[in-house]
MMTF fields as JSON, N, C-alpha, C and O atoms, coordinates in Angstrom:
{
  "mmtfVersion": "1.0.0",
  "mmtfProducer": "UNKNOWN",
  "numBonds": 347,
  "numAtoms": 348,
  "numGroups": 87,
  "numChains": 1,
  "numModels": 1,
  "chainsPerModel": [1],
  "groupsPerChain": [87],
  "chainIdList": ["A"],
  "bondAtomList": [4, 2, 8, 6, 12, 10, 16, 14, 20, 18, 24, 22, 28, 26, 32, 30, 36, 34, 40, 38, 44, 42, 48, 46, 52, 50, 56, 54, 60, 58, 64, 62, 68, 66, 72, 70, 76, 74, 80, 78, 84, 82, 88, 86, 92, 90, 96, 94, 100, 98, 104, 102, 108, 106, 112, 110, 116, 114, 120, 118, 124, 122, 128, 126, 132, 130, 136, 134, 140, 138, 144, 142, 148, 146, 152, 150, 156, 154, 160, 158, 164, 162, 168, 166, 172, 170, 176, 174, 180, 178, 184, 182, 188, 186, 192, 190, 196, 194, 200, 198, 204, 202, 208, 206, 212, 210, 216, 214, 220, 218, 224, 222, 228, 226, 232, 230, 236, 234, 240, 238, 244, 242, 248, 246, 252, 250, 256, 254, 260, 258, 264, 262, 268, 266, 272, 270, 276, 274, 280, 278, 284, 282, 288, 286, 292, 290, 296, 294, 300, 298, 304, 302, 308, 306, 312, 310, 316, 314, 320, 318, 324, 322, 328, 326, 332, 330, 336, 334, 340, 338, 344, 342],
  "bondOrderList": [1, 1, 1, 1, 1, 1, 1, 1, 1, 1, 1, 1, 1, 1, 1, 1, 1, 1, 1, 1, 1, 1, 1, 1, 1, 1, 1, 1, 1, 1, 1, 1, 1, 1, 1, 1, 1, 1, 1, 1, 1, 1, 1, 1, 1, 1, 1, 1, 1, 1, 1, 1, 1, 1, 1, 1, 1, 1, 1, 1, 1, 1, 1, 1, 1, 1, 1, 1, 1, 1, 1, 1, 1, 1, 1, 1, 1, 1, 1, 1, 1, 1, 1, 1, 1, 1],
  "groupList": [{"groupName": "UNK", "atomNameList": ["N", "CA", "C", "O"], "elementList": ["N", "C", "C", "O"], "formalChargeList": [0, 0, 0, 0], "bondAtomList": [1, 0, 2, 1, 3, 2], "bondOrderList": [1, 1, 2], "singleLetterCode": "X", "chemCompType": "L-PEPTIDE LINKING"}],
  "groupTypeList": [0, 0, 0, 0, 0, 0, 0, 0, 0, 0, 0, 0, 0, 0, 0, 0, 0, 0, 0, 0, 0, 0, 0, 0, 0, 0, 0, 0, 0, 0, 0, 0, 0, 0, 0, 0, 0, 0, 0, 0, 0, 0, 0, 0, 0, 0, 0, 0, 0, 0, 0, 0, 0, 0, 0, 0, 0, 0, 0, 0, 0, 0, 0, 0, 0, 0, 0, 0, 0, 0, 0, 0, 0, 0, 0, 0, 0, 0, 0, 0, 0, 0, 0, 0, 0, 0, 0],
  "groupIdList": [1, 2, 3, 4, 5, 6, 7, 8, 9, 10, 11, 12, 13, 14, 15, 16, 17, 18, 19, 20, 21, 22, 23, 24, 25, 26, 27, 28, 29, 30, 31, 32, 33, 34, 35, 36, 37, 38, 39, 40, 41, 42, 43, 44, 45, 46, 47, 48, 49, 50, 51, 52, 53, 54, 55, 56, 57, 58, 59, 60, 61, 62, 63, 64, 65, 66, 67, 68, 69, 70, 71, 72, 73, 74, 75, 76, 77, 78, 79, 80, 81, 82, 83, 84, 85, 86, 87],
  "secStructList": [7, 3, 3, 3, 3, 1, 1, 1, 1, 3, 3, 3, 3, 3, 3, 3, 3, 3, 3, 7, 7, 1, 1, 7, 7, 3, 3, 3, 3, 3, 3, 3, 3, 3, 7, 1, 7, 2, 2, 2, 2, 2, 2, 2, 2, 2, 6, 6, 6, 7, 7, 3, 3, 3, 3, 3, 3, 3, 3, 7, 4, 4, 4, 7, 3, 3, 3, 3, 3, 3, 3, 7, 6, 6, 1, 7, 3, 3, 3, 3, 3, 7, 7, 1, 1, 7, 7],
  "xCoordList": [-0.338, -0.397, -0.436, -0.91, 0.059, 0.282, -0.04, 0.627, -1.694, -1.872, -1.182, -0.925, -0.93, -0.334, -1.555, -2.454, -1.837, -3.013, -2.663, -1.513, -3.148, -3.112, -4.414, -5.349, -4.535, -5.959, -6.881, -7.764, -6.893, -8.037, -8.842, -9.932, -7.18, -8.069, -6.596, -5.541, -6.757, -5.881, -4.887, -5.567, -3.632, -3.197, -1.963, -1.187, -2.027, -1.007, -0.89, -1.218, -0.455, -0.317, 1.0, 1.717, 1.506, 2.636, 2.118, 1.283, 2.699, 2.517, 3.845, 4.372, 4.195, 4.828, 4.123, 2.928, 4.962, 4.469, 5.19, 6.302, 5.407, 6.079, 6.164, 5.259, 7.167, 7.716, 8.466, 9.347, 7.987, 8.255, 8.834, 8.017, 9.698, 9.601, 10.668, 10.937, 11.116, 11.291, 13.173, 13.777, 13.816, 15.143, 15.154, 16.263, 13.974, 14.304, 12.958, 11.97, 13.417, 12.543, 12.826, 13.741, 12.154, 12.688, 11.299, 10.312, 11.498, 10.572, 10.913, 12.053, 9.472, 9.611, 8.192, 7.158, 8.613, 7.776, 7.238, 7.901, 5.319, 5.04, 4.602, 3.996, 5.091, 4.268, 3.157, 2.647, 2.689, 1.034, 0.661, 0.609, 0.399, 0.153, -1.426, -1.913, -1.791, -3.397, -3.138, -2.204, -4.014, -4.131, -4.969, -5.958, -5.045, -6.605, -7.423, -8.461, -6.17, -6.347, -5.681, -4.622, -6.148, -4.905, -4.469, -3.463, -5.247, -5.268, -4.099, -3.078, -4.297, -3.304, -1.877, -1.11, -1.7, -0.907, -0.011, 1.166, -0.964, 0.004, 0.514, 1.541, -0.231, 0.521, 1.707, 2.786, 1.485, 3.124, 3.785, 4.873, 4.007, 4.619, 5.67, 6.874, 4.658, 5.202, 5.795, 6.37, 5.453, 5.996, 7.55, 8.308, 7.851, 9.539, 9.846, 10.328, 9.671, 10.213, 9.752, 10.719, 8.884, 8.296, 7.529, 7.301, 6.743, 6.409, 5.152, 5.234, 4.075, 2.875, 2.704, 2.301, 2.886, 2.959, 1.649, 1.36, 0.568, -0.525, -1.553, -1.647, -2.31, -3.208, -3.863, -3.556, -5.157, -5.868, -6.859, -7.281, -7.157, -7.9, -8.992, -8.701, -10.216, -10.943, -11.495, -11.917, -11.443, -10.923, -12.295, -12.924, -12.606, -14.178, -14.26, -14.784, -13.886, -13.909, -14.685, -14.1, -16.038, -16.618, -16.789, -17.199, -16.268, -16.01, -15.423, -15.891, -14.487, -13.491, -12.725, -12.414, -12.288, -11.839, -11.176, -11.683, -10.101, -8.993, -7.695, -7.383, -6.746, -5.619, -4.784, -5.399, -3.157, -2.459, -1.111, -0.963, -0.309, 1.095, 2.225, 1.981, 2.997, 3.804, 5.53, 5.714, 6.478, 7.728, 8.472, 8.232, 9.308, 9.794, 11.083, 11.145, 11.704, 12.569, 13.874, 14.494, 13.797, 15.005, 14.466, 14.991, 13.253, 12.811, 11.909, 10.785, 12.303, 11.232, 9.669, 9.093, 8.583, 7.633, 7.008, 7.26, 5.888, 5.029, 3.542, 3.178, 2.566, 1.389, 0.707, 1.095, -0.239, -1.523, -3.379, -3.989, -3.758, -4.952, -5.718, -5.434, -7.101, -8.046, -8.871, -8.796, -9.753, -11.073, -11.854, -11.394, -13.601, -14.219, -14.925, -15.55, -14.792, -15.443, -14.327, -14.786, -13.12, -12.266, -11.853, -11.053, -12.61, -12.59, -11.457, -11.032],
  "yCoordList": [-8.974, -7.582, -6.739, -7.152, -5.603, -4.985, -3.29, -2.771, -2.336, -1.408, -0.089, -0.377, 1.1, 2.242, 2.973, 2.976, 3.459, 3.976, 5.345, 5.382, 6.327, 7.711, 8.513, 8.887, 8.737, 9.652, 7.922, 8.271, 7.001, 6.269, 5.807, 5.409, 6.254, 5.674, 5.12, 5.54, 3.89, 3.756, 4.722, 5.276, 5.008, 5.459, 4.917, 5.537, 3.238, 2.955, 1.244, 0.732, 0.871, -0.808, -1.177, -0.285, -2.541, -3.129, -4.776, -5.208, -5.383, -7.087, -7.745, -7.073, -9.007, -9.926, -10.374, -10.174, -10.98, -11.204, -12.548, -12.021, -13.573, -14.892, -14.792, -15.222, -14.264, -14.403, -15.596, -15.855, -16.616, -17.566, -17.906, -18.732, -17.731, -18.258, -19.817, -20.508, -19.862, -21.414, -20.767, -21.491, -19.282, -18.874, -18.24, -17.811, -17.83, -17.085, -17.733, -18.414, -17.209, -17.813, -16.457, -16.493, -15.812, -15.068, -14.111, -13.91, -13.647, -12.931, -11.41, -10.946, -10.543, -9.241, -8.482, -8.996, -7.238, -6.982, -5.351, -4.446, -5.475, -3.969, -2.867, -2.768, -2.318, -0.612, -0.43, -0.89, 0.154, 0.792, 1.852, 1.882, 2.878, 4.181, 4.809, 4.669, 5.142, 5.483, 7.246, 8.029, 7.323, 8.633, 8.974, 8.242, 10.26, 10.796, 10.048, 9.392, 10.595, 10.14, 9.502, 9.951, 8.133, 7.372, 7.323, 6.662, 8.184, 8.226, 9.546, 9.455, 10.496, 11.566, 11.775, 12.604, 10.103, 9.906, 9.219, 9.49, 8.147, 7.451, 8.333, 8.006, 9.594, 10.715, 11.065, 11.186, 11.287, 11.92, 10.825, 11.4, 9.92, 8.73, 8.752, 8.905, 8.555, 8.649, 9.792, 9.863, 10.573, 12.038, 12.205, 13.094, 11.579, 11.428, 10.203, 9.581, 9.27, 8.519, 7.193, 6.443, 6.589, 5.628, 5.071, 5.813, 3.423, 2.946, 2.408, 2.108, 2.306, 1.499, 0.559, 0.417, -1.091, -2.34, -2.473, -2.735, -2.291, -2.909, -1.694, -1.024, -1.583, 0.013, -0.081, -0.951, 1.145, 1.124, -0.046, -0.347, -0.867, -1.614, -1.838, -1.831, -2.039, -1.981, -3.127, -4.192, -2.745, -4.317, -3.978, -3.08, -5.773, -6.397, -6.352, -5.282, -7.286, -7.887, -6.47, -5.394, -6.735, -5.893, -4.595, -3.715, -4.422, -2.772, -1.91, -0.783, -2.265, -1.859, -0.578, 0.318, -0.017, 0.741, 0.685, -0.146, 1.277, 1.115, 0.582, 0.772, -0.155, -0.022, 0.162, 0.393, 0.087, 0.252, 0.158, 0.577, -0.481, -0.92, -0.009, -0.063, 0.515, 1.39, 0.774, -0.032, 0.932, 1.039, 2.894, 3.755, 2.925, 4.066, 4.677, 3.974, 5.426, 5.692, 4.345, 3.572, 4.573, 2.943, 2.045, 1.17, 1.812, -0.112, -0.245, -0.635, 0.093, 0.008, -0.36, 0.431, -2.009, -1.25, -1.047, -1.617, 0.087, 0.748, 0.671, 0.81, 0.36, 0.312, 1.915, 2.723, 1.897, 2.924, 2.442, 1.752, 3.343, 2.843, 3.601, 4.19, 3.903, 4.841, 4.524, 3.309, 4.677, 4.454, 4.659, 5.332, 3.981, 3.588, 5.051, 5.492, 5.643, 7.556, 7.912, 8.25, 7.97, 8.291, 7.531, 6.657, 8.176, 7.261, 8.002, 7.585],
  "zCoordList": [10.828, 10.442, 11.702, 12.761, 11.541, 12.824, 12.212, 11.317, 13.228, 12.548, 13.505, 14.674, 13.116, 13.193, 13.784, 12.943, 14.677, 15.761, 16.104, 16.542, 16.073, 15.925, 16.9, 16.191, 18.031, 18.65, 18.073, 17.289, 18.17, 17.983, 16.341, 15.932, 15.69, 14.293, 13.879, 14.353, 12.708, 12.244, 11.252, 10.387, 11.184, 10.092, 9.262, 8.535, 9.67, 8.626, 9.243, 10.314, 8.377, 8.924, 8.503, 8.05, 8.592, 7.905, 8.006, 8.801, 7.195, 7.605, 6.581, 5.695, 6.874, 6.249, 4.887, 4.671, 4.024, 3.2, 2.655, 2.682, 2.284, 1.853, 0.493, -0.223, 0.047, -1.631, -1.656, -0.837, -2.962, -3.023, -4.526, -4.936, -5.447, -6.737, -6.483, -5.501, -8.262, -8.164, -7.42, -6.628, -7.916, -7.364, -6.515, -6.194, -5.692, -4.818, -3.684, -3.958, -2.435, -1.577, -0.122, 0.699, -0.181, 1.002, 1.481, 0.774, 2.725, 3.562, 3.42, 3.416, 3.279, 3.125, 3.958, 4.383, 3.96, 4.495, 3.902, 3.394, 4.311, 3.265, 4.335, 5.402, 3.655, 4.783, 4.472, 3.451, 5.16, 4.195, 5.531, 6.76, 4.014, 4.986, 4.706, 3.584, 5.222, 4.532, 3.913, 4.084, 3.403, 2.306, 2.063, 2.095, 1.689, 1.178, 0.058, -0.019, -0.967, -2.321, -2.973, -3.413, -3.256, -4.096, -4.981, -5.237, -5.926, -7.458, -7.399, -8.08, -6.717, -6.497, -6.473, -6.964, -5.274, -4.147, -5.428, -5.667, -6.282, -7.311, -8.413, -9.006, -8.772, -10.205, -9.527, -10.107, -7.919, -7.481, -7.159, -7.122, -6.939, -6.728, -8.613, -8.813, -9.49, -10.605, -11.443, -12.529, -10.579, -11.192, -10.318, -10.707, -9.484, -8.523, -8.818, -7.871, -10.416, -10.545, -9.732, -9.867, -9.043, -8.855, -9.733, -10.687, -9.815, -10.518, -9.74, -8.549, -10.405, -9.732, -9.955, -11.109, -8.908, -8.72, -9.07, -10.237, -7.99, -8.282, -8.015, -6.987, -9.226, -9.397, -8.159, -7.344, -7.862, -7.15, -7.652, -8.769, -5.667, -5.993, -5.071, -3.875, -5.411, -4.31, -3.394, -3.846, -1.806, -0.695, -0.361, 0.199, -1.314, -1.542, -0.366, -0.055, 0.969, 2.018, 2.862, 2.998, 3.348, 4.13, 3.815, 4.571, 1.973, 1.419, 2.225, 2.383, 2.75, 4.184, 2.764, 3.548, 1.334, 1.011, -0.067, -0.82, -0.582, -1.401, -0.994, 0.181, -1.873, -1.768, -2.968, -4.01, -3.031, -4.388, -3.362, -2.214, -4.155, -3.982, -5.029, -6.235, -4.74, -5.51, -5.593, -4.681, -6.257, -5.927, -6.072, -6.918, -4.981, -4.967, -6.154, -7.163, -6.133, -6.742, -6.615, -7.345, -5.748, -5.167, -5.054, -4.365, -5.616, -5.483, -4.693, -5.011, -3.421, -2.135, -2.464, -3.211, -1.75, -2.289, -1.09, -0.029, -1.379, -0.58, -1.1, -2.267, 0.281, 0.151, 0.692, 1.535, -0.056, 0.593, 0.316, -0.501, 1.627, 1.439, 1.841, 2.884, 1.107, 1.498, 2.153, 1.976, 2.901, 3.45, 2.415, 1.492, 2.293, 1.258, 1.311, 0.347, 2.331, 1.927, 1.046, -0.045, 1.073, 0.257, -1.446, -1.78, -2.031, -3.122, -3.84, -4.918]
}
């Protein structure tokens, strides 16, 4: 994973990901951008025709925050993620 650094804070990451089924087998990779609000970020996502992959969810690990996975109008998918002040 590799994070997006701004004045000394993070604001966005990307990493690989290994999609594997029994017809397809190939490497992809996700963006992830941080956001205020995710619950917000996903009504407009779906209001320009995107779809929400995986709702907001909250990252047990150290209560480090939120995340949620979206697809765009064209497929694309895209991550976001809040900090755990940002609910």
């Amino acid at each position: 994973m590799a994070c997006f650094t701004e004045e000394g804070e993070t604001v966005g990451a990307i990493f690989m990901l290994q999609i594997s089924t029994f017809f397809l087998q190939r490497m992809a990779y996700l963006s992830i951008f941080n956001c205020e609000d995710i619950e917000q970020t996903l009504e407009k996502v779906l209001l320009k025709g995107g779809k929400v992959v995986i709702p907001k969810t909250k990252i047990e690990a150290d209560d480090k925050g939120w995340f949620a996975v979206f697809t765009d109008s064209e497929g694309n998918r895209i991550g976001v993620y809040a900090e755990k002040n940002n609910r």
